[in-house]
VOSE-597040 format. One line per 8 residues: number of its first residue (from 1); for each residue x, y, z of N, C-alpha, C, O. Coordinates in steps of 0.05 Angstrom, whole numbers, always signed. Layout:
NUM> X:Y:Z:X:Y:Z:X:Y:Z:X:Y:Z ~ ...
***
This chain:
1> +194:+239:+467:+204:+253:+444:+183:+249:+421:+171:+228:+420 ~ +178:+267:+405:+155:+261:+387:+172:+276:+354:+189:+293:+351 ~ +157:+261:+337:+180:+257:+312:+164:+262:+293:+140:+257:+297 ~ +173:+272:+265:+158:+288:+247:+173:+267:+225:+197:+263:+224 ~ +152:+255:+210:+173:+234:+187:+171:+244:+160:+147:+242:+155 ~ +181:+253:+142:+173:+275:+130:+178:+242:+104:+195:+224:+107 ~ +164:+243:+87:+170:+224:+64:+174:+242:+38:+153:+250:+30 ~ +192:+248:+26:+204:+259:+4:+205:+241:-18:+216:+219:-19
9> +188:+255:-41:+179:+233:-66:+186:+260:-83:+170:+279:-83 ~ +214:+260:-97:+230:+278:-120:+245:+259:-139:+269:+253:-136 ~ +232:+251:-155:+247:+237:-180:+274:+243:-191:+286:+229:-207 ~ +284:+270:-178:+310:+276:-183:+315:+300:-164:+316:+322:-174 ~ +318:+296:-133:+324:+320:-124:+347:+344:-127:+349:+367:-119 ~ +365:+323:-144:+399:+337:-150:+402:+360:-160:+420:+377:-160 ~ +369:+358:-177:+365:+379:-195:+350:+402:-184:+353:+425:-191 ~ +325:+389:-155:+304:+410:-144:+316:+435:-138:+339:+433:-131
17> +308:+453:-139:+308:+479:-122:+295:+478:-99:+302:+477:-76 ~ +270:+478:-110:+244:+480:-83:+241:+465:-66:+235:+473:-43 ~ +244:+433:-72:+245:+413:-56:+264:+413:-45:+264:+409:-21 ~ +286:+417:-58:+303:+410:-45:+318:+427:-14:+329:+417:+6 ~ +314:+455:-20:+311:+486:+3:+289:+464:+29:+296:+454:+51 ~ +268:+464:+19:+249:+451:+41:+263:+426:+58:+271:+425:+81 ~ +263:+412:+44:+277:+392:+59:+313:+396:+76:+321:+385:+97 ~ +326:+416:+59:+344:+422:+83:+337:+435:+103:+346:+429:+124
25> +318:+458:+102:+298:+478:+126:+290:+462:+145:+294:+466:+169 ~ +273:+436:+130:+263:+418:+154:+280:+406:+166:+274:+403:+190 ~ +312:+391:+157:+331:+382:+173:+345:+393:+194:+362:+383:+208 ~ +333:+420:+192:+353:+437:+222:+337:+429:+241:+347:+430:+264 ~ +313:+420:+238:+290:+417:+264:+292:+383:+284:+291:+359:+278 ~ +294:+394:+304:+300:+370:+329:+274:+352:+317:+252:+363:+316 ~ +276:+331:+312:+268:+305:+316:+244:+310:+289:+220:+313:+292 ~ +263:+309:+261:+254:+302:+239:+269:+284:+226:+294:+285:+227
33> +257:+267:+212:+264:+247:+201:+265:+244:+167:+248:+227:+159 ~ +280:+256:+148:+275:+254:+125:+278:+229:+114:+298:+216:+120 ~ +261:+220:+97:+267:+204:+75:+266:+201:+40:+246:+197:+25 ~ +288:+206:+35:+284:+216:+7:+281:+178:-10:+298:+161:-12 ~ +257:+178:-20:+242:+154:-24:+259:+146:-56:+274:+126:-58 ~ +255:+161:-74:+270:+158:-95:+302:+149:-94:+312:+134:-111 ~ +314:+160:-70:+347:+144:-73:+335:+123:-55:+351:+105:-59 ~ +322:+117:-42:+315:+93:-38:+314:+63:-43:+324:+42:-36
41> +293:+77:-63:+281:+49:-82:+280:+60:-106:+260:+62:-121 ~ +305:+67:-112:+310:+70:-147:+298:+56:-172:+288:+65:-193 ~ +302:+27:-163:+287:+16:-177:+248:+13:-169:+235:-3:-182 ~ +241:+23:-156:+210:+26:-142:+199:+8:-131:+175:+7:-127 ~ +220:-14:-125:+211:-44:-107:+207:-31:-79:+228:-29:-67 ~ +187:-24:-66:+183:-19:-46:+180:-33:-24:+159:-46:-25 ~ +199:-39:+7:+192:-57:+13:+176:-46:+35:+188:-31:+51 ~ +145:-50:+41:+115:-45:+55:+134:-55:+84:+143:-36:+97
49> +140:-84:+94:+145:-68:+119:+154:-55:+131:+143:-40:+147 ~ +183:-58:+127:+195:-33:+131:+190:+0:+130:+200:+18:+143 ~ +166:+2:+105:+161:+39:+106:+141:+33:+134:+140:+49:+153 ~ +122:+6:+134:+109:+9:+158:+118:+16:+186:+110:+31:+203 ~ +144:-5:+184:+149:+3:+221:+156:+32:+219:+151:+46:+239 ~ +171:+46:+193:+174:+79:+199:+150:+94:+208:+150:+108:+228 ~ +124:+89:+189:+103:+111:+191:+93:+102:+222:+89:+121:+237 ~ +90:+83:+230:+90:+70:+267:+103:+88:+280:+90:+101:+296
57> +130:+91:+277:+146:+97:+291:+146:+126:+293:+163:+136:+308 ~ +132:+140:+281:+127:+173:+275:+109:+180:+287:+89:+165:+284 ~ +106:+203:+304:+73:+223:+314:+64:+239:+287:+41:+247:+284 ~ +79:+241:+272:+63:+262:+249:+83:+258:+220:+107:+260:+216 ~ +61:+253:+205:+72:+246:+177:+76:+270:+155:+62:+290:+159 ~ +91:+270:+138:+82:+296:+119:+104:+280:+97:+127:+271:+99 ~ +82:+281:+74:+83:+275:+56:+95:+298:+23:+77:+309:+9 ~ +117:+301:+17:+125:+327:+4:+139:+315:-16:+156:+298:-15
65> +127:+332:-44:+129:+316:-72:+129:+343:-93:+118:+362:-82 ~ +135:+347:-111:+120:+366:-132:+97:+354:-152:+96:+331:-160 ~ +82:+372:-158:+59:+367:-163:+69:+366:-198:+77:+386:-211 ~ +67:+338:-209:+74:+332:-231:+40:+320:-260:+30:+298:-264 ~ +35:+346:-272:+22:+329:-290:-3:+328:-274:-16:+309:-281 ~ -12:+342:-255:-40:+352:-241:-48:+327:-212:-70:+321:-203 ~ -13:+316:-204:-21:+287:-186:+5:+284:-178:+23:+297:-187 ~ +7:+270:-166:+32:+259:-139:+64:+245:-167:+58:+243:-191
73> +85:+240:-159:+107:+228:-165:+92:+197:-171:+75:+187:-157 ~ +105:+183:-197:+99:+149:-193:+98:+135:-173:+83:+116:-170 ~ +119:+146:-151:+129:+125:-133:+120:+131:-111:+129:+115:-94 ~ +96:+159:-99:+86:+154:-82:+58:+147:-84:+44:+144:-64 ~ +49:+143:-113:+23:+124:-114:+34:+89:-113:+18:+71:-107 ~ +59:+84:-119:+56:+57:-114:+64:+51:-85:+54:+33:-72 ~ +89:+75:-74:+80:+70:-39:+56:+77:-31:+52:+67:-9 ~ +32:+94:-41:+5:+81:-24:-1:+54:-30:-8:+38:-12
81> +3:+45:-61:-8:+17:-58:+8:-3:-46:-1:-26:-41 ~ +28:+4:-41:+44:-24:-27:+39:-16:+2:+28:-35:+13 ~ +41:-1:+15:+37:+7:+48:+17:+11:+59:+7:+1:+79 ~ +9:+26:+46:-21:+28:+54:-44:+7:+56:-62:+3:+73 ~ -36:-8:+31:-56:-30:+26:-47:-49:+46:-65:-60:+58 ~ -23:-56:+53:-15:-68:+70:-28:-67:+105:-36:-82:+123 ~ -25:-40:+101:-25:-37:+139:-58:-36:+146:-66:-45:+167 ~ -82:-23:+123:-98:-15:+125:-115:-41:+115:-136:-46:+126
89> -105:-56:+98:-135:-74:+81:-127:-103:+94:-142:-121:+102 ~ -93:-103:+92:-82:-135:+100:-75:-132:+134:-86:-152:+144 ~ -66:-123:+147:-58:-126:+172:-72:-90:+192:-63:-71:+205 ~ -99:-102:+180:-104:-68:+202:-107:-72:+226:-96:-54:+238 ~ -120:-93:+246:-109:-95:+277:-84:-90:+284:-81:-76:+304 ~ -59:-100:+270:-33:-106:+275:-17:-74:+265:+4:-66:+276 ~ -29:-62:+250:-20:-40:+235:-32:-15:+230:-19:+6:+232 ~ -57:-15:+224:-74:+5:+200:-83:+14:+227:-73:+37:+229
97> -96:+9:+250:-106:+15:+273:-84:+24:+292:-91:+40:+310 ~ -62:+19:+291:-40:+34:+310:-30:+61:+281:-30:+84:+288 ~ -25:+58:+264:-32:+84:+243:-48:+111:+244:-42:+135:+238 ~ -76:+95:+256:-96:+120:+251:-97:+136:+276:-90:+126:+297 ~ -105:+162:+274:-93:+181:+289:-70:+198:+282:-69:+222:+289 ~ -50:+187:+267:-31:+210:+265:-31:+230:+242:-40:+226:+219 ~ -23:+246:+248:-41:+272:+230:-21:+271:+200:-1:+257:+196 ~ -31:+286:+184:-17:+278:+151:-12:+304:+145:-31:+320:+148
105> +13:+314:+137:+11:+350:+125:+21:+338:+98:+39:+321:+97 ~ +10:+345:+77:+21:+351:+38:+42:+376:+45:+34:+393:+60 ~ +64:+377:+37:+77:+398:+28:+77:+388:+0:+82:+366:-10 ~ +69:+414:-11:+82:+397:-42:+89:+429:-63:+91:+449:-48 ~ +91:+433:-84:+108:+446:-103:+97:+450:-126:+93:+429:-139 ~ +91:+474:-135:+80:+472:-157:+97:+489:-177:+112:+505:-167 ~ +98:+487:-208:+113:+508:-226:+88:+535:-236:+94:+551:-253 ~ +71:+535:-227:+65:+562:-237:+48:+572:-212:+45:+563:-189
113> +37:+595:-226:+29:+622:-191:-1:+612:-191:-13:+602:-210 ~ -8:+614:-173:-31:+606:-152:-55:+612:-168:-74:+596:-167 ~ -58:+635:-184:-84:+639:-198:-91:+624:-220:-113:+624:-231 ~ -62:+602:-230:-73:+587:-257:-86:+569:-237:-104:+557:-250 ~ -85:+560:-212:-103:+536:-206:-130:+555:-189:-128:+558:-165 ~ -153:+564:-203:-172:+567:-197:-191:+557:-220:-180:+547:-238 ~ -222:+559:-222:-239:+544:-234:-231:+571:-259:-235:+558:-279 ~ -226:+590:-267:-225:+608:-287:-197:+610:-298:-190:+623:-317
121> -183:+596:-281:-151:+595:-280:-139:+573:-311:-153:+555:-320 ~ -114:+578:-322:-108:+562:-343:-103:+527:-329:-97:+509:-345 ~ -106:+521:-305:-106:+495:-293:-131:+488:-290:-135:+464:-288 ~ -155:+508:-290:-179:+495:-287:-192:+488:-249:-212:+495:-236 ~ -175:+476:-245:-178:+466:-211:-170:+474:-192:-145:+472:-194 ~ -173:+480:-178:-166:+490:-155:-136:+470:-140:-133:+446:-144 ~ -117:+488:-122:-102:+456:-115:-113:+441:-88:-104:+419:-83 ~ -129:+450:-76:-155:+431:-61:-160:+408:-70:-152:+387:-61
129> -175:+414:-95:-193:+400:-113:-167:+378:-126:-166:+355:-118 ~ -143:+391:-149:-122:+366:-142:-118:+350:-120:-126:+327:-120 ~ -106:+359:-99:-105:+338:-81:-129:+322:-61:-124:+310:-41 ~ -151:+326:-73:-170:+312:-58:-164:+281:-58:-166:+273:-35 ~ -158:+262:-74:-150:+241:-74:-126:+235:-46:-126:+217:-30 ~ -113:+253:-49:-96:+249:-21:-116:+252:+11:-119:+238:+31 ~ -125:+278:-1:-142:+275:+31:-170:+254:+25:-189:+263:+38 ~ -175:+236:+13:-185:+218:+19:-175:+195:+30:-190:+178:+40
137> -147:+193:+28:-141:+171:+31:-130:+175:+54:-126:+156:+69 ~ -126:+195:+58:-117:+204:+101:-143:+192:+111:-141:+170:+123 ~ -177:+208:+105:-184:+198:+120:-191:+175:+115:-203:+164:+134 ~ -186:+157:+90:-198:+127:+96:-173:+114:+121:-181:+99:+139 ~ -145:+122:+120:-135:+113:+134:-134:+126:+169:-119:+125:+188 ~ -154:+134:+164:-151:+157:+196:-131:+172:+201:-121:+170:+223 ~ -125:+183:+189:-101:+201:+186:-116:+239:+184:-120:+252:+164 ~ -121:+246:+208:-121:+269:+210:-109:+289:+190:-85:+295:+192
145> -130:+301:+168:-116:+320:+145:-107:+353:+155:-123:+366:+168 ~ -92:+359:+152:-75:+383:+159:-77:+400:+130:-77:+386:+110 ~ -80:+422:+127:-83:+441:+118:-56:+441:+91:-34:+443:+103 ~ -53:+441:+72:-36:+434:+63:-4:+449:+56:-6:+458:+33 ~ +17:+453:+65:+32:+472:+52:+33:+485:+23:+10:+483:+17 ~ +40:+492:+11:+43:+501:-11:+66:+514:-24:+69:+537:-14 ~ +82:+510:-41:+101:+526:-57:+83:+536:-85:+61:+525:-85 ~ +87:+549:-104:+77:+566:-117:+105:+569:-142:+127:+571:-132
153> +105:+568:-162:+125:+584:-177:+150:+570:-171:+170:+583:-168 ~ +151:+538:-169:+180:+529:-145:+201:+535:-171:+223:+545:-165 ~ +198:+532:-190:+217:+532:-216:+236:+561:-228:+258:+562:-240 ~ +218:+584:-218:+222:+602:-220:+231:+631:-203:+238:+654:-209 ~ +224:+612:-173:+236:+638:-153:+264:+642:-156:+278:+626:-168 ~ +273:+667:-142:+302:+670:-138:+304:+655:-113:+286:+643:-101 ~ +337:+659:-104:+346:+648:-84:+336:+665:-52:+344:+655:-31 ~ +323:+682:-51:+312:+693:-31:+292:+681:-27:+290:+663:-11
161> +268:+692:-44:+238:+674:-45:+247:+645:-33:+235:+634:-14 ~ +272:+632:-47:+266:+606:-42:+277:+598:-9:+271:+578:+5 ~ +294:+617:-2:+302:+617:+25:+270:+624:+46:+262:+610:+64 ~ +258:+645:+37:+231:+651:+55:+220:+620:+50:+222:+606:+71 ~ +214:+612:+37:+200:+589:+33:+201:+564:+51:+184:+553:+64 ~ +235:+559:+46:+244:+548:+66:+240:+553:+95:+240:+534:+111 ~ +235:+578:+103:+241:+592:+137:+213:+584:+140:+207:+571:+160 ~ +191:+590:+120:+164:+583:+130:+152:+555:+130:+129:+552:+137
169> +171:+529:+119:+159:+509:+122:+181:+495:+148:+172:+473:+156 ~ +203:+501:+159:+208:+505:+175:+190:+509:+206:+186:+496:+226 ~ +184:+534:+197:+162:+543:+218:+132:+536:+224:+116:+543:+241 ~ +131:+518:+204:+107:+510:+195:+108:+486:+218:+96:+485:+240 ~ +129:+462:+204:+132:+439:+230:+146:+454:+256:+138:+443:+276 ~ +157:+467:+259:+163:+470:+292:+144:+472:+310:+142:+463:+333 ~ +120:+496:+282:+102:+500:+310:+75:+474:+309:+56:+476:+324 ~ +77:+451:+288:+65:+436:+293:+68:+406:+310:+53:+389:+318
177> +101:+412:+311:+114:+395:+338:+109:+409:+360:+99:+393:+377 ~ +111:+429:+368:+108:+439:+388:+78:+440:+411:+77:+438:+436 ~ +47:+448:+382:+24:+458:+386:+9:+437:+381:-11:+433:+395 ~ +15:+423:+364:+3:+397:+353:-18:+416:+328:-39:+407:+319 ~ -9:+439:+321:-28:+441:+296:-6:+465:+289:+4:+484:+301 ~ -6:+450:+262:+10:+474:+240:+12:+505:+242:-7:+517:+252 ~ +37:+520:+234:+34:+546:+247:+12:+552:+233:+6:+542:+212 ~ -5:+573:+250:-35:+590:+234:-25:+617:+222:-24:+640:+231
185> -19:+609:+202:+2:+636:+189:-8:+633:+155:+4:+617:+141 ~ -24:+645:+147:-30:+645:+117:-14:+645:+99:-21:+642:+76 ~ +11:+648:+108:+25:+647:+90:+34:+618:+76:+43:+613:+54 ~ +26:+598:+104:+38:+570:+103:+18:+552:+71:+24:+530:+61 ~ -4:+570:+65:-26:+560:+47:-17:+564:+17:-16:+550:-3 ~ -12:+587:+24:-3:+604:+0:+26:+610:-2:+26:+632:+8 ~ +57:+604:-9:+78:+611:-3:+78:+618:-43:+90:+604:-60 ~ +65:+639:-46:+59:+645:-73:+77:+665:-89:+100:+656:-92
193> +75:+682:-97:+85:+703:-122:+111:+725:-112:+123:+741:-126 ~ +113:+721:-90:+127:+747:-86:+160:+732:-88:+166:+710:-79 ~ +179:+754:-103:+213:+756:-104:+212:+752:-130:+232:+751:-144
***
């Protein structure tokens, strides 16, 4: 059986739209594992072994957050520094080396349309270029980088858009449980402007 661990970092999902559509889409799918990190560790005491034996216990990780302030949620930079640093710097025979290999997908969320993040764009950066810090840290940890999902506008779609959204990140992990590489569907890059 091979298992998709999806780690969910929403400071308030009660409230998401976007995140929150995604993560029920991905719960219809045989052998995913959500964890919504915030009802977690409310207070952000994270405890490192425990997320370790999860990310172990997973063939493919995906990491899905909204893109807050041009960078990740508080609490999944301090779960890289508590887990990561753990499995990778303090126990990497025992840990960081049974880790590397499994592939990493970003789903993540953004509030405005795809053209403010270009170099001429009112964001300036591209969302590549934001998340490069993430895909560095896949590959320092050997973590095969996957192409990243994308929401677009999460604040502002209707309830259709946000249902497509859902069907395509859905389809996105099925066919990457299935193929071992994310569906090849452009749309999965861009889930941008339209509804």
């Amino acid at each position: 059986m091979s298992k998709t661990l999806i780690l969910l970092f929403h400071p308030d999902l009660a409230r998401s739209r976007a995140n929150a559509v995604l993560a029920a889409s991905a719960l219809r799918l045989p052998d995913v594992e959500l964890i919504d990190l915030y009802a977690l560790y409310p207070d952000g005491r994270i405890d490192a072994g425990e997320e370790a034996a999860r990310l172990l216990s997973a063939d493919r990780i995906v990491l899905q957050f909204p893109i807050q302030w041009y960078s990740t949620p508080p609490l999944l930079k301090a779960w890289q520094d508590a887990v990561l640093t753990r499995m990778v710097y303090i126990h990497d025979e025992a840990e960081g080396r049974l880790l590397a290999g499994k592939p990493l997908l970003v789903a993540a969320t953004a509030g405005n349309v795809p053209e403010a993040y270009a170099p001429g764009g009112v964001n300036r950066f591209t969302m590549a270029e934001l998340l490069r810090p993430l895909e560095a840290t896949a590959h320092r940890c050997g973590l095969p980088w996957q192409p990243p999902f994308l929401v677009y506008r999460a604040d502002t779609r209707d309830e259709l858009s946000l249902f497509s959204a859902g069907r395509d990140y859905a389809a996105t992990l099925e066919a990457w449980r299935k193929t071992g590489e994310p569906e090849d569907d452009p749309r999965r890059y861009l889930v941008e402007a339209w509804g």
